[in-house]
N, C-alpha and C positions, 0 to 999 in steps of 0.2 A: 057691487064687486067689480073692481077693473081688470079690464080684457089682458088676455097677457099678450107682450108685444113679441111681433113677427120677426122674426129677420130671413131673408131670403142669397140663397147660392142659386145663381143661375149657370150651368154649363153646355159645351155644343153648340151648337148652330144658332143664325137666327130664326129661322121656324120655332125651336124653341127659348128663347125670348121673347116671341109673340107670347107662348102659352105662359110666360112668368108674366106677362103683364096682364093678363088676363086676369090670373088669381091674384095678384095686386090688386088690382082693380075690386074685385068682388070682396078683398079683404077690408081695403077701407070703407069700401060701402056699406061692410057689415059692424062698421067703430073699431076695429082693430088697429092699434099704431104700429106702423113701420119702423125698425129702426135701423141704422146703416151699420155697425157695429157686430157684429155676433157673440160679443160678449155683453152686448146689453140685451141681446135679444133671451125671452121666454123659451120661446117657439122655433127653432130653424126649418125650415123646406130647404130642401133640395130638389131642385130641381135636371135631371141628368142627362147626359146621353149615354151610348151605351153601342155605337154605329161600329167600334175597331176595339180591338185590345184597349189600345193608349187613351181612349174616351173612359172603357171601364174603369180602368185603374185608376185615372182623376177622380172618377168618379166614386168609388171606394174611399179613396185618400181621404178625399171631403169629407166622406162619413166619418170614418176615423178622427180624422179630426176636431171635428164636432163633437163628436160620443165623449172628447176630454172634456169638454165642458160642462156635457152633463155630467161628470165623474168629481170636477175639480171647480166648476163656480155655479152660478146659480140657473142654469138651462135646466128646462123641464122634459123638452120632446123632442124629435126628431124626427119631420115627416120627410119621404124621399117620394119624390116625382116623378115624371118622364120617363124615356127608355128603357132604363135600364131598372126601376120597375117593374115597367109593364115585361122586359124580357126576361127576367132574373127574379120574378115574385116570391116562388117558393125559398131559392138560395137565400134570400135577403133575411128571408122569416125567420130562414132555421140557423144561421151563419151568423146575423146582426141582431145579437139581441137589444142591441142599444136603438136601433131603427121601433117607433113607437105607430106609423105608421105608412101605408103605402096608396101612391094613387097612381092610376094606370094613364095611358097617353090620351084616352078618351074620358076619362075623369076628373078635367080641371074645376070645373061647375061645383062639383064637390066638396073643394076646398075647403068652404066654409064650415060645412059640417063634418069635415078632417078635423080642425084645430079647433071644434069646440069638444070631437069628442077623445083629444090629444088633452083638453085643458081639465076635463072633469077624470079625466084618468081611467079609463075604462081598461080592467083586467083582459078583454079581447083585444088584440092590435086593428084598430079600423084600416081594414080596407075596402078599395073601389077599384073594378074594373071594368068597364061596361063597353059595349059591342061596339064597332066602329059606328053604327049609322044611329048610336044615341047621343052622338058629340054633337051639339051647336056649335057649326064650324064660326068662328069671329068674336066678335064681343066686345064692350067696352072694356080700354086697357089703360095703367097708368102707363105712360110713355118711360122708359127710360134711360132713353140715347139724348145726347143733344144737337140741333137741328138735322137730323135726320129720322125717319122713323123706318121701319120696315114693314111691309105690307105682305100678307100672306093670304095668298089668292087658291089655294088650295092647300087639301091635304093626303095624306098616304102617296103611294105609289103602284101604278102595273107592269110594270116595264122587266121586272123581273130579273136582271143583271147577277149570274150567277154569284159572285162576293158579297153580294148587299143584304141586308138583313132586316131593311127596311119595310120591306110588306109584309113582311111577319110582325113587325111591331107595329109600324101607324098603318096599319091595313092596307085597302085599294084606294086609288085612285077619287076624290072626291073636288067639282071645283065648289068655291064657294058661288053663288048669284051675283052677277055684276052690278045687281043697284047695289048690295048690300056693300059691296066694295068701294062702290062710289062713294056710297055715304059714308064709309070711314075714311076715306081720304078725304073730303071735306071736314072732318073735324079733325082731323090731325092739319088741315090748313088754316083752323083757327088757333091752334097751340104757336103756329108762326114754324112750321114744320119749311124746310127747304129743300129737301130731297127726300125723294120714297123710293124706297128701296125693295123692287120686288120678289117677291120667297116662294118657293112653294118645292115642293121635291123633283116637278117636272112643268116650267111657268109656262117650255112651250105648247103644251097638253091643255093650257088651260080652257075650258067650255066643251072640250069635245063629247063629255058623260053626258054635261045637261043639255046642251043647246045642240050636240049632231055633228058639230067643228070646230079647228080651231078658233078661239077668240080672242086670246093673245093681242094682236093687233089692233080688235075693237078699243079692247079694254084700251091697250093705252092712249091712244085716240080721244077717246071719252074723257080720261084723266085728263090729257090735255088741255081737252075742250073747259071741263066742267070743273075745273080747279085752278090755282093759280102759283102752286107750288112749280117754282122753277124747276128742278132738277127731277128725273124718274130716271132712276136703273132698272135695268135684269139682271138678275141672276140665275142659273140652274138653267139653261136653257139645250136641250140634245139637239145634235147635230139633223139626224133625220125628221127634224120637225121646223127646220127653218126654214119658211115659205119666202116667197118673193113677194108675198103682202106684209109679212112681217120686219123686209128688211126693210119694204119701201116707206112703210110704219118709223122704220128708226130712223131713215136722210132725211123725213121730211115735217115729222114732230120737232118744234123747237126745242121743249122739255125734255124730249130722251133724250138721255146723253149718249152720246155714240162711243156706245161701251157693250160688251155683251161678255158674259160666263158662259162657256160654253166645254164644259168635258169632255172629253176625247177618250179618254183611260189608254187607248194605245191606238196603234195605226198596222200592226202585222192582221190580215185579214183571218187567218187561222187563231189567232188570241180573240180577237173580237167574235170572234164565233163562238169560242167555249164560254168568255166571258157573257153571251147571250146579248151583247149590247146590238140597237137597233141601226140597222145600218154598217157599210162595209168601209174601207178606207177610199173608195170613189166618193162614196156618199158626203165622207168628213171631208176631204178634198174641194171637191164642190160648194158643201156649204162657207167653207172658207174664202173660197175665191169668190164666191157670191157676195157675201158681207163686203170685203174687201172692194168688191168696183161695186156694189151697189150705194156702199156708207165711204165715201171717204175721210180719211184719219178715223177712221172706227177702232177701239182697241179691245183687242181679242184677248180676253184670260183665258185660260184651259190649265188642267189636270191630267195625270197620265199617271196607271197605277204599274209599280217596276215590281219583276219575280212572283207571276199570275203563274199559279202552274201548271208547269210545263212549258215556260219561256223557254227558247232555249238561245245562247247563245247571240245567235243572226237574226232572228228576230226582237233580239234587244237592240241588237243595232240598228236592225231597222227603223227602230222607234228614236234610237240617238239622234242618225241621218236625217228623220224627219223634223225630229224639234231644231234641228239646225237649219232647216231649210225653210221650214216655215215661221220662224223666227216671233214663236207668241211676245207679244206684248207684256204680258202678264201669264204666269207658269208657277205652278207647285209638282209636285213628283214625291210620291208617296209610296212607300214601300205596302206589298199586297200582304191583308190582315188575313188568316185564318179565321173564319168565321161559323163556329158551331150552328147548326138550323140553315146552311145554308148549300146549294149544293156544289161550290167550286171545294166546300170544306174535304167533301171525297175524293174530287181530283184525284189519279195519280201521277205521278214526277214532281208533289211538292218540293218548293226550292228551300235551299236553306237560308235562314232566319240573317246570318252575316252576310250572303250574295244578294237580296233581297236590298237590304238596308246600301250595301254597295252600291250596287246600279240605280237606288234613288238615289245617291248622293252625285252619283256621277253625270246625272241629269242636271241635277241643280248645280253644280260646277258649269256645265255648258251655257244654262240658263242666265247666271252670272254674267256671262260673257255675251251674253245678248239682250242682255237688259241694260249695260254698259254702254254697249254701242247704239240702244237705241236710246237710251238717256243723254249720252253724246250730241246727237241731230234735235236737242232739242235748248243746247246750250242759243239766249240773242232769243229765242220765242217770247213770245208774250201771252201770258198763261192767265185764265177767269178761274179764281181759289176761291173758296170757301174760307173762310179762317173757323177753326176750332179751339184756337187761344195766343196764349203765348207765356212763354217762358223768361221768367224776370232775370234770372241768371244768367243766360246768355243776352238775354234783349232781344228775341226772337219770336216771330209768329211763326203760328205755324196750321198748315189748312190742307185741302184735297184740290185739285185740276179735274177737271171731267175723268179723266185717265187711272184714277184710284178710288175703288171699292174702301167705303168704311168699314173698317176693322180686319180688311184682308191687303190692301196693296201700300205701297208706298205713303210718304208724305213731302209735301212743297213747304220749306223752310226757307220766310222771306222776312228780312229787316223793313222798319216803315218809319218817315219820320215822326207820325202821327199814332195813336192809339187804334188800332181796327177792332170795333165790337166784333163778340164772336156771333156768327153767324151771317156777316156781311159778306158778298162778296167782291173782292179787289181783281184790280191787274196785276201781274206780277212777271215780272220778266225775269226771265231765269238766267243765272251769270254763274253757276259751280253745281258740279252733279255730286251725289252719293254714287255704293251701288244702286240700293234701291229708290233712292230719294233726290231728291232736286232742290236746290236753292238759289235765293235769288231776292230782287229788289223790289215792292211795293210801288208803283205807279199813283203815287196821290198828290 
């Protein structure tokens, strides 16, 4: 009898895209075919998030969506994954009858025995949920980025940030073992992998559960040492954990790129209090001007969440004044979710839902204008890109500069006389800006 074939939604984060590769992984190992399609597919996963509203709702959509297929062509099941299972179990049960199964965020292992007992049809919905400390943190994955991968060095969260909903779903704080991390970035260095990409919910946090402190720095140190993949980012890194080992880690690693993620959520010290975030606006301060002369040309992305309640007014400005002052490199601004299970959800002075959305927009208008100007100062550089392809229509490649996270910043669109495989990396000198993107000419 042939297996019926997978087809897999990945949504949210990269943390979870590790976990979609994971159950990829254990799918085909177990003779299951993949298919790209979802209208060839048997079987669909979902795999979700579930972190804000606008995650749920994608994430719903998909279901719905799906559910036509099982209604109108030949789809059998529908298994949903991730977050917003494991947060929304009951709802999903009683609300989706089209969802045939459920597995929770420490359930990926399972999978297996999800889709076979999705394919024999069993009248009980299988589910799985199981405790945070039954997850085997890692595992082999099938990759499914190109020449990049992401590396996820921990999991859960302690940190406890009143709007987050995070430790209620992927639990505490857990790192993984740093051999066991080594050894997956050596086999992601035989796939011909070029940048790794680090994940975790708090990467600066990492080793302090097992090993007593931070190792962050170890780790990437060792990466350095012991692999040969050019490129290593961070991401998710909090302010109050940026040491002077870990800056001195990034000027002086050839393979970090002197790039850092690094959240902020706000800068009024009275928000950052109810928000519970660690550390005060000295603290952010600080670590900012620390990076800044310890790494130069280091670029700083950050986040800031607009209409936390009980903003008020002067305090938004404060937070304006600041991103104008401190002029991130790389910036999002995001309007504050209302978060059930969570305790900023009690606040009182909630803002309203259109002032909210306002003052994120009115961030990302300023940010506009400093990402302009410093796109500007980079017009005559001569930039090391990555190529990720090219575009036959216009006749253009197009690739990342140290300076752009995959699948969150910009891109460098450059002309060559010559074909660039993807995955090589060029000179590229830059001769005309976007807002967010740059372009320019090939060096070969």
């Amino acid at each position: 009898m042939s297996k019926a074939k997978i087809g897999f939604i990945s949504l949210g984060c990269p943390k979870n895209q590790v976990d979609t590769e994971i159950m990829l992984r254990e799918l085909v190992e177990a003779g299951y075919p993949i298919v790209a399609e979802d209208i060839e597919a048997d079987i669909i996963i979902i795999n979700t998030c579930a972190f804000i509203e606008s995650a749920k709702k994608e994430a719903i959509d998909n279901i719905l969506d799906v559910a036509w297929l099982k209604e109108n062509r030949n789809l059998q099941g529908i298994i949903v994954t991730g977050c917003l299972a494991q947060r929304y179990r009951e709802e999903i049960l009683e609300s989706l009858p089209e969802v045939d199964a459920l597995l929770g965020v420490n359930s990926i292992h399972d999978i297996v025995k999800c889709v076979r007992a999705v394919e024999n049809k069993r009248k009980v919905k299988f589910t799985s949920f199981k405790n945070e400390d039954e997850l085997t943190l890692g595992g082999d994955r099938v990759v499914t980025t190109q020449n990049f991968a992401y590396l996820k060095i921990a999991e859960g969260c302690d940190n406890r940030c009143t709007y987050c909903a995070i430790p209620g779903i992927r639990g505490s704080f857990r790192s993984r073992r740093m051999e066991d991390i080594i050894n997956e970035a050596k086999d992601l260095e035989k796939l011909d992998i070029k940048e790794l990409v680090i994940v975790a919910q708090d990467t600066t946090r990492y080793g302090e559960d097992i090993y007593g402190e931070y190792k962050l720095a170890e780790l990437l140190h060792r990466l350095g040492e012991e692999t040969s993949i050019p490129w290593i980012r961070i991401l998710y890194c909090y302010p109050d954990k940026i040491t002077n080992e870990l800056i001195r880690e990034i000027a002086e690693n050839d393979k970090v790129v002197k790039y850092i993620d690094m959240p902020v959520q706000h800068i009024n010290d009275d928000v950052l209090r109810r928000m519970n975030r660690h550390g005060d606006s000295a603290v952010i301060k600080d670590a900012i001007e620390r990076l800044r002369k310890g790494v130069p040309g280091i670029i700083i992305r950050s986040t800031a969440i607009a209409g936390f309640p009980g903003e008020t007014e002067e305090q938004f400005e404060e937070l304006c004044e600041f991103i104008g002052e401190v002029k991130f490199e790389r910036f999002g601004a995001f309007a504050y979710s209302r978060e059930e299970d969570t305790p900023a959800y009690d606040l009182p002075c909630q803002i309203e839902e259109q002032t909210k959305i306002d003052r994120a927009d009115m961030l990302m208008r300023k940010q506009v204008e400093i990402s302009a100007e410093f796109n500007q100062k980079q017009l005559g550089n001569i930039l090391t890109v990555i190529c990720e392809g090219f575009d036959p229509v216009s006749e253009t490649h197009f690739g990342r500069s140290y300076m752009d996270a995959p699948e969150i910043d910009g891109k460098v669109y450059f002309t060559s006389d010559t074909k660039i495989p993807e995955g090589n990396f060029v000179k590229v000198e830059i001769t005309d800006i976007l807002d967010y993107d740059l372009i320019g000419e090939a060096l070969v």
